[in-house]
PDB file of the backbone (N, CA, C, O) and the ligand in Angstrom, with CONECT records:
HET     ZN  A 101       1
ATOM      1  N   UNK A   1       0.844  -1.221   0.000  1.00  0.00           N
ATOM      2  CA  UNK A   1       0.000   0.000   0.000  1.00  0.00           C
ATOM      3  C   UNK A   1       0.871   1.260   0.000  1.00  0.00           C
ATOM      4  O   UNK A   1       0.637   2.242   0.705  1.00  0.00           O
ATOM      5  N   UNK A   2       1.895   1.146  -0.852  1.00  0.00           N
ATOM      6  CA  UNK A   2       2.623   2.451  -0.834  1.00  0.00           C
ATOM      7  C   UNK A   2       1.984   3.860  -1.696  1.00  0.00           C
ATOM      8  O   UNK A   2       1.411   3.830  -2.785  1.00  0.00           O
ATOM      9  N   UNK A   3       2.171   4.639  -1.153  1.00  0.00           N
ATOM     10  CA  UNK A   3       1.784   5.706  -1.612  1.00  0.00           C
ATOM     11  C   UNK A   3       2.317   6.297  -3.157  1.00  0.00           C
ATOM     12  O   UNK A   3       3.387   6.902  -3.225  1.00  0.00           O
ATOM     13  N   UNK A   4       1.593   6.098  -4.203  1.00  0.00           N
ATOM     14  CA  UNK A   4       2.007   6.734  -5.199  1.00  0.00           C
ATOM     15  C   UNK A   4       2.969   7.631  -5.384  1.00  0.00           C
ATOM     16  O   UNK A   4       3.009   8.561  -4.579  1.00  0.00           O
ATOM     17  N   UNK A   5       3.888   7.584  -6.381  1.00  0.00           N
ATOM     18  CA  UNK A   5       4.817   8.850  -6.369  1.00  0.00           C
ATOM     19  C   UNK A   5       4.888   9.681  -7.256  1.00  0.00           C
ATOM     20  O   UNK A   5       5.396   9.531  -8.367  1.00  0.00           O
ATOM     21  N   UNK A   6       4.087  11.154  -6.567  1.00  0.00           N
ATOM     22  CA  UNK A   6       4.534  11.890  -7.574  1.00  0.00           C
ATOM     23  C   UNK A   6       4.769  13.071  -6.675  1.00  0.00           C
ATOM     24  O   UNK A   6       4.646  13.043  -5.450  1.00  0.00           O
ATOM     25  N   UNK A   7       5.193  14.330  -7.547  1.00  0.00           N
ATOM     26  CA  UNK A   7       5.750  15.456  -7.070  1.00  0.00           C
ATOM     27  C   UNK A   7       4.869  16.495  -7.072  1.00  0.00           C
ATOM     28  O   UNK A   7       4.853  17.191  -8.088  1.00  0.00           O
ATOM     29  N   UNK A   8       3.986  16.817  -5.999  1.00  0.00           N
ATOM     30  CA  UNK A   8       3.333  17.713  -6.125  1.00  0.00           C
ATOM     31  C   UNK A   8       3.423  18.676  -5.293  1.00  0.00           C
ATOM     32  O   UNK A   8       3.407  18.395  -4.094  1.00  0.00           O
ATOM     33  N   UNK A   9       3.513  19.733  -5.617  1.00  0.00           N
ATOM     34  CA  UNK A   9       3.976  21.128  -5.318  1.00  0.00           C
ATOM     35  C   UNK A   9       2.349  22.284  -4.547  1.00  0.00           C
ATOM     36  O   UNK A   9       1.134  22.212  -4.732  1.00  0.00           O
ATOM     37  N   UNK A  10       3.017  22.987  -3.906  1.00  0.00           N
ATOM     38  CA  UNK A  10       1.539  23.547  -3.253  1.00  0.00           C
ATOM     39  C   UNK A  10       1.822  24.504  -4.170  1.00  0.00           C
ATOM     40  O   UNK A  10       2.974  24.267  -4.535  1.00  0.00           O
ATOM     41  N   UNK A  11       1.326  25.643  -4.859  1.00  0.00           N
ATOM     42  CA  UNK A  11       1.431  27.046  -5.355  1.00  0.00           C
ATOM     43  C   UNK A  11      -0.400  27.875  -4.980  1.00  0.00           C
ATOM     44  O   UNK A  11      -1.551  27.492  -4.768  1.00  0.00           O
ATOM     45  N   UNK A  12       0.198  28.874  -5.069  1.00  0.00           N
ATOM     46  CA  UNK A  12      -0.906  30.149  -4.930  1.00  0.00           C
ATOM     47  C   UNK A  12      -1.252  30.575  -6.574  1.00  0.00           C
ATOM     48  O   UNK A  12      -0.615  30.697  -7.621  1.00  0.00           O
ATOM     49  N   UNK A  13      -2.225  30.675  -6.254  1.00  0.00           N
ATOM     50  CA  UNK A  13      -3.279  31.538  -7.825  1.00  0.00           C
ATOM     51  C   UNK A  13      -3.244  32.771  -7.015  1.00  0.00           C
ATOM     52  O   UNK A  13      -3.514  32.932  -5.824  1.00  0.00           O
ATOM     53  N   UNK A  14      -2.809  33.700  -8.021  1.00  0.00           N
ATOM     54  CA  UNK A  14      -3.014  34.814  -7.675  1.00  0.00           C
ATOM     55  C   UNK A  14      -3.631  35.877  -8.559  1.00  0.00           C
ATOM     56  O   UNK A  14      -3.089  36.154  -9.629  1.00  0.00           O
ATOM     57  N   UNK A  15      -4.827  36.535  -8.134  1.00  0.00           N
ATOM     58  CA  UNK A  15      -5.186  37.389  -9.019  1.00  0.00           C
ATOM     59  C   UNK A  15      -4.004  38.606  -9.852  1.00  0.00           C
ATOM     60  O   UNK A  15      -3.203  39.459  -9.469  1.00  0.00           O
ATOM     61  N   UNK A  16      -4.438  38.114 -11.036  1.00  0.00           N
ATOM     62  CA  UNK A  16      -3.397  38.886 -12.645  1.00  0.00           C
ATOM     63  C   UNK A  16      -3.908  40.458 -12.405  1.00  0.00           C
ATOM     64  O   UNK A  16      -3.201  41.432 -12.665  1.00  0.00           O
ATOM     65  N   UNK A  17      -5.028  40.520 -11.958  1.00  0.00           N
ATOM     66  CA  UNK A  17      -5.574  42.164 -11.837  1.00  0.00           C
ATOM     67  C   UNK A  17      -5.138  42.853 -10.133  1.00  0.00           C
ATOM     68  O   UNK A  17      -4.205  43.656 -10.153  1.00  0.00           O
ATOM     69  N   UNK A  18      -5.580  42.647  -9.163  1.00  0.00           N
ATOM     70  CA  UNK A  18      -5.160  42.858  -7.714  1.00  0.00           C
ATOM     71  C   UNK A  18      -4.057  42.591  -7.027  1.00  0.00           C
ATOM     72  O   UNK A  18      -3.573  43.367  -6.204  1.00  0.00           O
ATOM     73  N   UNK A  19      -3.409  41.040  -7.437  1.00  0.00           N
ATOM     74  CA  UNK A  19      -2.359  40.645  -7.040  1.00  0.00           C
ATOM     75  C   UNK A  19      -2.786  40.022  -5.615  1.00  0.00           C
ATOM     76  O   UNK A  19      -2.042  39.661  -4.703  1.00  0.00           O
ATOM     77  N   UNK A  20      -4.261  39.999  -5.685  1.00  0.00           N
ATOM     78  CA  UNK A  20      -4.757  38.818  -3.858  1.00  0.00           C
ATOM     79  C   UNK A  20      -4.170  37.782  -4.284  1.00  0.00           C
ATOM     80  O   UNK A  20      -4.112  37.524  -5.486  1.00  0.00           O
ATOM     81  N   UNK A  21      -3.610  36.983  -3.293  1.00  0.00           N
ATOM     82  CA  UNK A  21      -3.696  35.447  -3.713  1.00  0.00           C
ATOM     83  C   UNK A  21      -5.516  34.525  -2.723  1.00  0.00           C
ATOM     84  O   UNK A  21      -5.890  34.513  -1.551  1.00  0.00           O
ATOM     85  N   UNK A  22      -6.021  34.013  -3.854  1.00  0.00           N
ATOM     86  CA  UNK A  22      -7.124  33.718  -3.538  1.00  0.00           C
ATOM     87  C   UNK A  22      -7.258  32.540  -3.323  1.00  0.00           C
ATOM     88  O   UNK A  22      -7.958  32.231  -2.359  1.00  0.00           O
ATOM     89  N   UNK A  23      -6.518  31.270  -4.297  1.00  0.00           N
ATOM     90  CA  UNK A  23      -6.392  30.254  -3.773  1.00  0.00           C
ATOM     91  C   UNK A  23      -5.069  29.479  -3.853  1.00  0.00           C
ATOM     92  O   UNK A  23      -4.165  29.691  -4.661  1.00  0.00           O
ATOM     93  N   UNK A  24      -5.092  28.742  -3.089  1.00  0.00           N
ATOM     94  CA  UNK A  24      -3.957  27.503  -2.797  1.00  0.00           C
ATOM     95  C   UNK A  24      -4.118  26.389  -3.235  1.00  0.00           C
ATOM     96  O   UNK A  24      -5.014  25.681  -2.774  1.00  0.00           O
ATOM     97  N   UNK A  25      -3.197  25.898  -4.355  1.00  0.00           N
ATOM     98  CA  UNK A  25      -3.501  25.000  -4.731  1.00  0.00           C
ATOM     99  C   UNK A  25      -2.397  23.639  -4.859  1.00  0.00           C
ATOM    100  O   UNK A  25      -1.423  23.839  -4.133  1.00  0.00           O
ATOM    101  N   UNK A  26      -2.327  22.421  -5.544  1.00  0.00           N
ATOM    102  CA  UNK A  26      -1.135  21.898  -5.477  1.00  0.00           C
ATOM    103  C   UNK A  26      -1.187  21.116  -7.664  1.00  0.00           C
ATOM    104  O   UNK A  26      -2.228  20.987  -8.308  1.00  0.00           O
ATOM    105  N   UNK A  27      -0.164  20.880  -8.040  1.00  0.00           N
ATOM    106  CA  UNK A  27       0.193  21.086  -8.636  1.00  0.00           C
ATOM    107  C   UNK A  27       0.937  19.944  -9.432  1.00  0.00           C
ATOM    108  O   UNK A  27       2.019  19.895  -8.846  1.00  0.00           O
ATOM    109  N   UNK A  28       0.971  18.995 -10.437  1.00  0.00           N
ATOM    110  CA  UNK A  28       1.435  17.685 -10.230  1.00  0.00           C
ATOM    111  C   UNK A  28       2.780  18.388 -11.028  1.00  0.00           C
ATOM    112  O   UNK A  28       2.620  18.537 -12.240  1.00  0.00           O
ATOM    113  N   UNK A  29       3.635  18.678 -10.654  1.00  0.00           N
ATOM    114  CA  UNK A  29       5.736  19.394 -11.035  1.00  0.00           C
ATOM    115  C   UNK A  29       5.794  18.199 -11.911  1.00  0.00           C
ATOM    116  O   UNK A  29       6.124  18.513 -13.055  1.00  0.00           O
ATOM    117  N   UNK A  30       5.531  16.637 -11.712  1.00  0.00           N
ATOM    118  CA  UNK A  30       6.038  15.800 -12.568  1.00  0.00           C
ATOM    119  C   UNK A  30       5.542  15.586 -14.207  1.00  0.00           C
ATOM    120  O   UNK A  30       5.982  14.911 -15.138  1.00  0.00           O
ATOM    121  N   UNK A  31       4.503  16.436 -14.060  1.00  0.00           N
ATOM    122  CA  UNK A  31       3.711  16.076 -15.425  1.00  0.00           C
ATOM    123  C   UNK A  31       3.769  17.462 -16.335  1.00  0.00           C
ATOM    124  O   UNK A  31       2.940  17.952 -17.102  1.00  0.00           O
ATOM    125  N   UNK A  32       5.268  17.944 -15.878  1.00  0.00           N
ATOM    126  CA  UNK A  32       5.233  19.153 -16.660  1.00  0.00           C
ATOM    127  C   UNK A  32       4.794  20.396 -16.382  1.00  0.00           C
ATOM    128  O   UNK A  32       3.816  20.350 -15.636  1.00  0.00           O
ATOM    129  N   UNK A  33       5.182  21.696 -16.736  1.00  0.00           N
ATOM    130  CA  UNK A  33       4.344  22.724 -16.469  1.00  0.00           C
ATOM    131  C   UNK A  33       2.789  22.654 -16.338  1.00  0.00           C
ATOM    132  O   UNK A  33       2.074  22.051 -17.137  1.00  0.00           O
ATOM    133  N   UNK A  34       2.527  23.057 -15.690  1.00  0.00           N
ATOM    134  CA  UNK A  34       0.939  23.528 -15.581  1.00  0.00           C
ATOM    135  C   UNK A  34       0.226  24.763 -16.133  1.00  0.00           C
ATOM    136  O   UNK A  34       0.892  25.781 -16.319  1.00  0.00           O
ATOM    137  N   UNK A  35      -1.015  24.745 -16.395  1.00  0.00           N
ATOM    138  CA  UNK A  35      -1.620  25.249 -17.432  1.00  0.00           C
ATOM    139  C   UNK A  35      -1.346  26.673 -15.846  1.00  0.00           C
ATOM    140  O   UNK A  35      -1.444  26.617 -14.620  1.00  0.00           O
ATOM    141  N   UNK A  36      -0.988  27.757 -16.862  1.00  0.00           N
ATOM    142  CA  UNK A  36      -0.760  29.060 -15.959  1.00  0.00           C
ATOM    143  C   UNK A  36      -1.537  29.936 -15.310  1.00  0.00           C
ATOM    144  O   UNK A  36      -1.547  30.399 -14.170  1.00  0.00           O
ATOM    145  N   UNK A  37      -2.231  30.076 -16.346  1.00  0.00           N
ATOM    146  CA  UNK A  37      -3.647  31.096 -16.066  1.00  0.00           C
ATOM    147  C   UNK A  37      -5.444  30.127 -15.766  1.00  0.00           C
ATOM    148  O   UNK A  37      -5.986  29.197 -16.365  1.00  0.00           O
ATOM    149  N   UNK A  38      -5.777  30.831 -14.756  1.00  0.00           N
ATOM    150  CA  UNK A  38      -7.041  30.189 -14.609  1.00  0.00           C
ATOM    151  C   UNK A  38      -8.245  31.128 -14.493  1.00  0.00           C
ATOM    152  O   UNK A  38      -8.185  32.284 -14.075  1.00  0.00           O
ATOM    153  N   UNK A  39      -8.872  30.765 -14.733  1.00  0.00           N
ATOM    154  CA  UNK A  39     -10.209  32.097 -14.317  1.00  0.00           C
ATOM    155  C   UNK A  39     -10.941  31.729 -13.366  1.00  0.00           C
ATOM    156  O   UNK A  39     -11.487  30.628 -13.289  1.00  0.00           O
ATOM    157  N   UNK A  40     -11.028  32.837 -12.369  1.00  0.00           N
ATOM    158  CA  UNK A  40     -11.164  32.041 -10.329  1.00  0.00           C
ATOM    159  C   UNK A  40     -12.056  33.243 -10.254  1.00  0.00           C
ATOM    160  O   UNK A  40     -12.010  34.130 -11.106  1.00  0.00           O
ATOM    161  N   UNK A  41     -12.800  33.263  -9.312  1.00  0.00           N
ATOM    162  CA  UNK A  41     -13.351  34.213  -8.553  1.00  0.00           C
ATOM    163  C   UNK A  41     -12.842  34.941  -7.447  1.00  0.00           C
ATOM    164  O   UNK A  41     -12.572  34.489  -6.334  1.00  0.00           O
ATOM    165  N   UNK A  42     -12.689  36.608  -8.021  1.00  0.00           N
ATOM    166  CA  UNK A  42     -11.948  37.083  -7.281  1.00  0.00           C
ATOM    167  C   UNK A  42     -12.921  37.577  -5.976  1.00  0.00           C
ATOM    168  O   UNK A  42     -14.107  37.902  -5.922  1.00  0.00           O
ATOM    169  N   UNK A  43     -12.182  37.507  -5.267  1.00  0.00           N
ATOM    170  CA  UNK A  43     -13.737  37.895  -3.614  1.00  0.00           C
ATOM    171  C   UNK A  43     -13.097  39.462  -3.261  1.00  0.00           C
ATOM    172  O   UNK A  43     -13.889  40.039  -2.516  1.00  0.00           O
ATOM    173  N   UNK A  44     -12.294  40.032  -3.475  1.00  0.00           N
ATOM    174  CA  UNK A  44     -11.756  41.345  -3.931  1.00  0.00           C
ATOM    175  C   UNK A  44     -12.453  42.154  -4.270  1.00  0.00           C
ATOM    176  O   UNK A  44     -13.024  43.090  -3.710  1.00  0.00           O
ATOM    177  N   UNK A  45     -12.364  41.427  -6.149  1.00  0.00           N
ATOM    178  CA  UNK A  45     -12.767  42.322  -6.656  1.00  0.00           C
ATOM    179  C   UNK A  45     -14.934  42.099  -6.974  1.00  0.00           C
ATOM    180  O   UNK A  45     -15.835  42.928  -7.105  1.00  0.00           O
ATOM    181  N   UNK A  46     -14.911  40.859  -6.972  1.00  0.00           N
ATOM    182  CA  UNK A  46     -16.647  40.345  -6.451  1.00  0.00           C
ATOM    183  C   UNK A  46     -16.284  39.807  -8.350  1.00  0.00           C
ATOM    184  O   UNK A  46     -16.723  40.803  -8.924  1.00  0.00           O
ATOM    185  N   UNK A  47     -15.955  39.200  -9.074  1.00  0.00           N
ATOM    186  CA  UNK A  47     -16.041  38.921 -10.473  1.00  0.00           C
ATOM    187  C   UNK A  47     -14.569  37.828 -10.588  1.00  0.00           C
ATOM    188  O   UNK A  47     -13.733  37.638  -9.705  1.00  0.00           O
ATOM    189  N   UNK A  48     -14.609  37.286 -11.847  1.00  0.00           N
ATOM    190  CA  UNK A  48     -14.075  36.299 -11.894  1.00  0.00           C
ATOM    191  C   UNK A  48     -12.815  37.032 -13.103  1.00  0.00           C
ATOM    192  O   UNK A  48     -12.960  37.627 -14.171  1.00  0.00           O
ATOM    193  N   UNK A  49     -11.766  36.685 -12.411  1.00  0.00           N
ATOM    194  CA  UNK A  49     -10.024  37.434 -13.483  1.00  0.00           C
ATOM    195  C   UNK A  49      -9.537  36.365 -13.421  1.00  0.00           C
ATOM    196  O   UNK A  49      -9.860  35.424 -12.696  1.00  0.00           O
ATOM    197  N   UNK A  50      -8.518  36.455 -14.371  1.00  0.00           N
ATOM    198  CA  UNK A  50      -7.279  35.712 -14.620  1.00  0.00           C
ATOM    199  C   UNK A  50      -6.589  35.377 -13.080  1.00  0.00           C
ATOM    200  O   UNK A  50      -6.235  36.174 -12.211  1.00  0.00           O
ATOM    201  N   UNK A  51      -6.552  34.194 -13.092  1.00  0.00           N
ATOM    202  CA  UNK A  51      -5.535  34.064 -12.151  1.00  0.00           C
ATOM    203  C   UNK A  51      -4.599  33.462 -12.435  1.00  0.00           C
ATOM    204  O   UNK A  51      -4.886  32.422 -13.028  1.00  0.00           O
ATOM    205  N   UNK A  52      -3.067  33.706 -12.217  1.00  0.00           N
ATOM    206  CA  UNK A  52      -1.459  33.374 -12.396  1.00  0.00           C
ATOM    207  C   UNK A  52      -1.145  32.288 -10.828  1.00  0.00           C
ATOM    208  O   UNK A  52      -1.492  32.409  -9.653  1.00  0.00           O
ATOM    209  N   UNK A  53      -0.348  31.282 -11.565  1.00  0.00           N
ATOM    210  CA  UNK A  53      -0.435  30.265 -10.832  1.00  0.00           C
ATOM    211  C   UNK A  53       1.132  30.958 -10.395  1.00  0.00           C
ATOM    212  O   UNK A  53       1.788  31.546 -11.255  1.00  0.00           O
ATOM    213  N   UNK A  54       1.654  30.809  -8.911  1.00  0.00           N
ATOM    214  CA  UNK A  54       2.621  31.549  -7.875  1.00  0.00           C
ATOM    215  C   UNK A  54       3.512  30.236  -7.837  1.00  0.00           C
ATOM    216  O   UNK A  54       2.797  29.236  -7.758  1.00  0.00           O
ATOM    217  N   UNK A  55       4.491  30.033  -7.862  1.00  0.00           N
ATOM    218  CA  UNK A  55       5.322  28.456  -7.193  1.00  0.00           C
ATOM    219  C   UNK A  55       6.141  29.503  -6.229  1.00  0.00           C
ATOM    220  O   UNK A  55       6.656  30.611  -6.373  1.00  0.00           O
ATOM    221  N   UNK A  56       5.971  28.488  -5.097  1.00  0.00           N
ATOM    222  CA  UNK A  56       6.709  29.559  -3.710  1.00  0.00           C
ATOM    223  C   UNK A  56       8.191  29.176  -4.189  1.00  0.00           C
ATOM    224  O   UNK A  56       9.168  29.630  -3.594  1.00  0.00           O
TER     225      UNK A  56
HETATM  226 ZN    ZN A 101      -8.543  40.497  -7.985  1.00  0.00          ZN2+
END
């Protein structure tokens, strides 16, 4: 029952317009870059922006 292995990374979405970070997310590092931009709901700004994925 070993635990699968892969490399997953925590990163922050951060709003592309405000610069909040709104959510936390994690990230599979082994399967390549991740798709960058997401469209999230900003609670900021009350509407949904681009959000830029953060790797700490
Ligand atoms: Zn925002």
């Amino acid at each position: 029952m070993a635990k699968k292995k892969s490399k997953r990374e925590y990163v922050w979405l951060e709003c592309k317009e405000c610069g909040q970070r709104n959510y936390r997310t994690t990230v599979n590092v082994a399967e390549g870059t991740p798709k960058l931009e997401l469209k999230k709901y900003c609670k900021s700004e009350r509407k949904h922006t681009a959000h830029k994925i953060r790797r700490k």
